[in-house]
Each structure stands twice: as C-alpha cells, then as structure tokens.
C-alpha positions in Angstrom: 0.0 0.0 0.0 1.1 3.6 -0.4 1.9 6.3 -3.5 5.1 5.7 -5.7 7.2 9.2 -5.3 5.4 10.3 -8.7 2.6 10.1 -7.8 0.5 13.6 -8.3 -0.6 15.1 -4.9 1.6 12.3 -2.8 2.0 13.0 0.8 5.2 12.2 3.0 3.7 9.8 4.8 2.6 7.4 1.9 5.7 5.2 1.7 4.9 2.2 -0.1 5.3 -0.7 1.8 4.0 -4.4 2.2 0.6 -5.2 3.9 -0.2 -9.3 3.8 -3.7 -9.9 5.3 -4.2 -13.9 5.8 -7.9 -13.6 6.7 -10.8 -13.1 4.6 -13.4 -10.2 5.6 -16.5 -8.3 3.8 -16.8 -4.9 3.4 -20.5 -2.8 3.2 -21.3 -2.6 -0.3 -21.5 1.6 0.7 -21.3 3.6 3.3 -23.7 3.4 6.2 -27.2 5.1 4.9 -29.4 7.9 6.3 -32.1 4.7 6.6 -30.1 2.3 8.3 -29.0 5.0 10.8 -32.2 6.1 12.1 -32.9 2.2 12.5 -30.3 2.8 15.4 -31.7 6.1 16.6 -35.1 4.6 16.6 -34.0 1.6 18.8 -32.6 3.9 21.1 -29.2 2.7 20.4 -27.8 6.1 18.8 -28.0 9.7 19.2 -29.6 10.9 16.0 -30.5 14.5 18.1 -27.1 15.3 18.8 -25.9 14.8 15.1 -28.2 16.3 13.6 -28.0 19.3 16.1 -24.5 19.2 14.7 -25.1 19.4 11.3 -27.7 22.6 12.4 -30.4 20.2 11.6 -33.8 20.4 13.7 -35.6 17.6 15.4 -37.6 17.3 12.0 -34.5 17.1 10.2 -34.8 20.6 8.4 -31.6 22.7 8.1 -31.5 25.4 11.0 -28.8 27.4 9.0 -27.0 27.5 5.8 -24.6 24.5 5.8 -25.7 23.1 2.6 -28.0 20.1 1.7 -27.9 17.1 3.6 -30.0 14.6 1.5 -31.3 11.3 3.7 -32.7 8.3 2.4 -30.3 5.7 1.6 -27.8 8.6 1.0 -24.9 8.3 3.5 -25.7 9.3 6.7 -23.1 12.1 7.7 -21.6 14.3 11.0 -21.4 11.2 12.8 -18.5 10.6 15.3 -16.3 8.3 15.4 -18.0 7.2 18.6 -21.2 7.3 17.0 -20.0 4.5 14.1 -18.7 2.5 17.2 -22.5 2.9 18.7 -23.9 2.2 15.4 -22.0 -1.0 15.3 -22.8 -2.2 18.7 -26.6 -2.1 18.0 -25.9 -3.6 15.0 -23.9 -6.6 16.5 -26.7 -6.8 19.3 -29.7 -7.0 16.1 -28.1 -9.8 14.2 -26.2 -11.4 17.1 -23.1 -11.8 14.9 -21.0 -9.7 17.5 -18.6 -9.3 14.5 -19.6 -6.0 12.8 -16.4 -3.5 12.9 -14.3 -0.5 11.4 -12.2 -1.2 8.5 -8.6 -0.7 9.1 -6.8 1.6 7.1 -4.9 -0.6 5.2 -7.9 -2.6 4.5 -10.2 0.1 3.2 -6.6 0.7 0.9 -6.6 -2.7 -0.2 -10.4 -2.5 -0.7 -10.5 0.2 -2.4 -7.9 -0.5 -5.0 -9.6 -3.4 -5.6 -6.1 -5.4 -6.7 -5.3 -2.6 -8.9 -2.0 -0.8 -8.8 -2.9 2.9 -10.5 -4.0 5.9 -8.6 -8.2 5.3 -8.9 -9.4 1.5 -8.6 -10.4 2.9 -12.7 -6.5 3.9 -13.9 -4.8 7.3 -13.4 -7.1 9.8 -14.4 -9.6 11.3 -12.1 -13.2 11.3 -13.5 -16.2 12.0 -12.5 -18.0 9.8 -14.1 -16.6 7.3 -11.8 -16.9 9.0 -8.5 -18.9 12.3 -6.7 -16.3 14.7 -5.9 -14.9 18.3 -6.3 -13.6 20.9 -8.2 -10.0 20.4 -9.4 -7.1 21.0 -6.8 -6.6 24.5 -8.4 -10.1 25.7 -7.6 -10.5 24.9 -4.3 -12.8 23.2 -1.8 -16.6 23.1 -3.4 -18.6 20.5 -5.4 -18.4 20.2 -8.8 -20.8 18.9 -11.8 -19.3 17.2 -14.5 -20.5 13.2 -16.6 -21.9 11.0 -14.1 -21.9 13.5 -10.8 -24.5 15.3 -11.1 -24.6 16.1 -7.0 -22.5 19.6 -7.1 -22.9 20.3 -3.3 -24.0 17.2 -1.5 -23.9 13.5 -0.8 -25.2 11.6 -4.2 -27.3 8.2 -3.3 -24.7 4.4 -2.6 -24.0 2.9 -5.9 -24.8 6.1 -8.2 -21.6 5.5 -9.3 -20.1 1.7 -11.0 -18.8 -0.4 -8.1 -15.0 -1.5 -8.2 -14.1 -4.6 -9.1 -14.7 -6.3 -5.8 -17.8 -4.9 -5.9 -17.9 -2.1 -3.9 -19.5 1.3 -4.0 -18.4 5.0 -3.4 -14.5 3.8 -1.7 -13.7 6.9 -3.6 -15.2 9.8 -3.1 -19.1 10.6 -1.7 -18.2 10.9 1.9 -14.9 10.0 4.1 -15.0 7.4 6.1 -14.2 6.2 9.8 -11.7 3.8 10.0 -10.7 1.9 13.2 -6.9 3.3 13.7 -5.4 5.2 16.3 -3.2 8.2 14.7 0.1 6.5 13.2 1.6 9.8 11.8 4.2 7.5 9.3 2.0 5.2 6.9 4.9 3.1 6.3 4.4 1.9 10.4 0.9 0.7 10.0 0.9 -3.0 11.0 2.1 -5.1 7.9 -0.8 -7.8 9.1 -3.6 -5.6 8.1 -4.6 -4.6 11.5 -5.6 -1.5 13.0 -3.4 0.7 14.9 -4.9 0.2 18.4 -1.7 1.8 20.6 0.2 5.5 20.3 -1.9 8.4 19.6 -5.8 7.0 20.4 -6.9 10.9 21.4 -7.4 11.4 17.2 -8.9 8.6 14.8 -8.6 8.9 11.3 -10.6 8.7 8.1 -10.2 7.7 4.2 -11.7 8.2 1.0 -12.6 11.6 -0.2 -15.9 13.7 -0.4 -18.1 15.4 -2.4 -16.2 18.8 -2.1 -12.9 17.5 -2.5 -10.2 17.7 -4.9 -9.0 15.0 -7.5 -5.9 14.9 -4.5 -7.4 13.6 -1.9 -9.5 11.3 -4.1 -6.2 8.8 -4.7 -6.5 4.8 -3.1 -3.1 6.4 -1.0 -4.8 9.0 0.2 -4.6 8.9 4.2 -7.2 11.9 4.9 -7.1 13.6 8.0 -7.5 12.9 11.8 -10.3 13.9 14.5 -10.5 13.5 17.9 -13.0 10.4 17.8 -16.3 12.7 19.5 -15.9 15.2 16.3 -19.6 15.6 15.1 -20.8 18.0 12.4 -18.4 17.1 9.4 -21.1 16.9 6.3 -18.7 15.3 4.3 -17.7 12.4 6.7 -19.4 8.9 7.7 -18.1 5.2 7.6 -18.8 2.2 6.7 -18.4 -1.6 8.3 -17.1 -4.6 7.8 -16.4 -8.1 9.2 -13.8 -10.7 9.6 -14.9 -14.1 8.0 -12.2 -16.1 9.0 
C-alpha cells in the first residue's frame, strides 16, 4: 500500500510498503445510509438528536442554518462521530447477534479500495467524474463540482450512483470520508504489515479515508490517508463510515 514518489498530490507519509492480510473479511457494499441510521436512533441505540444538532439540523431534520443540503434516504448518513459509528456498530452486532460487525482498518479500506489494482483510482490514473462524486480540481478549491456522471454539485449523491470496483464495492472513492478503526500513526509506512488497525500511540485522534463530495482530485487517490479527528468530532457533512467483518 502507499503512493510511488510520482505520484501527483503524494504525501510524505505514503511510503509504499507491504501489507499481507491472511484472513478473509466483507466490506459494506456503501457507506452506512441515512435509513439504516435512524434504524439505530429509533432503537434507542444512537444519538440521532445530537448529530443532527450538529449538522444545524432540527428535530424534524430541516436545516436550521446554511450549511448546505444534507439529503437522507439511503444517502450516506453524515456528521457522525467516530464514537457514533462505534454505537452504530454495537446495535448492530446486538440486532443480528453476529457480535462481528467493525471499522475497516486503514490498510484494508486501501486494499479494498484499490480493488487489486495498482494505478492511482481503482479505474486507472485519471480522475473522472463519471466514476466517483467529488470536487472541483485542486486549483479551484474546496466546493462541489458537476461534470459526466456526478450530477450532485454540493452534496452526498445516493450508494451505488456511481459503477462499483471490481470487488464490488460502491463510493471507496469519493461521496463521503470514512471512519476507519486506527489510532493516529503519523508514518504510513508503520501501519501493522498484518492488516490490522493501529490500536496503541496516539488513540486521542482517529482517522478517516476516502474523499468527499467537495474535494479535490488529490485527496481522491487509493493512497490518500485523509485527515484525523478526535473520535467525538460531530458535524463534518462530508464524513461517515462504513463496516465490515472478519470471516475467517
């Protein structure tokens, strides 16, 4: 995993190195939706008031302000915590008794989202969004962006509007960041080489991958490590997560 030293936009802390994960898991075919959330806030088992209070949403869901559009349905639900995924999960585990419903680690939302490819997009080299909902070009700045498929200029576009990667999953680039399970490990190159999630060092920040519907071609790369919040950050329309699960 990691960005070869041409890569456009690479970051410092995108060494490539080797990742070998002996253990089959499944991935969400998307991001967690707007729907399956409020399944959790109706069984009492998340705190749809406070997120939606952070995204200056009223109890009816209706924007209090003018933070943009935040479409629900089986959009991906957004401004969640990392705490709130981990809640989300919980009930989730509890609902279908499987008690194995997680975070992806970073290195496996990499490997999933490459999707055995080797270029910068799971598609080849070339942003495009007729693959993927994101932003204007790096040049232009934060904002959305309308142009072939992506048709969603400022907001979250519905899972699966786009094709699914090879291994069959939807929106790993672009749409929303994602939640992933790690603890802050400022060196990519020092993520565990088993496929695991960083569960030691800096645990007061989590961090997130993909890329959003307001970002740039940059930040939409498989290498792309994202940022880091401190794992109670609510309010981000642009972030959510999705889960996964170790099959053997």
């Amino acid at each position: 995993m990691g960005s070869p030293a041409t890569e456009k936009g690479r970051e410092a802390d995108e060494a490539q190195h080797a990742v070998e994960i002996r253990y089959s898991f499944a991935v969400s075919k998307t991001p967690v939706t707007w729907d399956q959330w409020d399944e959790c806030v109706r069984a009492r088992a998340c705190d749809g008031a406070s997120v939606e209070a952070a995204l200056g949403l009223d109890r009816d869901g209706k924007p209090t302000g003018n933070l943009g559009d935040h479409p629900r349905g089986n959009h991906p639900v957004v401004g969640v915590s990392w705490l709130d995924a981990r809640d989300f999960i919980r009930w989730l585990n509890d609902r279908t008794g499987a008690g194995t419903y997680r975070l992806l680690s970073e290195s496996e939302f990499e490997y999933a989202a490459r999707a055995d490819s080797t270029t910068v997009y799971w598609w080849g080299d070339e942003p495009s969004h007729d693959y993927a909902n994101y932003g204007k070009d790096a040049a232009e700045g934060l904002g959305g962006k309308i142009e072939g498929r992506d048709q969603w200029e400022n907001s979250t576009s519905p899972g699966c509007s786009f094709p699914a990667n090879p291994f069959g999953l939807c929106d790993m680039h672009g749409n929303v960041y994602q939640w992933v399970e790690d603890c802050y490990e400022p060196d990519g190159a020092r993520l565990p080489a088993d496929g695991s999630a960083v569960e030691n060092g800096d645990c007061s920040v989590r961090g997130f991958r993909s890329n959003s519907f307001e970002s740039s071609e940059v930040t939409l790369r498989s290498a792309n490590r994202a940022y880091v919040y401190a794992p109670d950050t609510r309010g981000r329309s642009y972030l959510g997560f999705r889960v996964a699960k170790t099959l053997r």
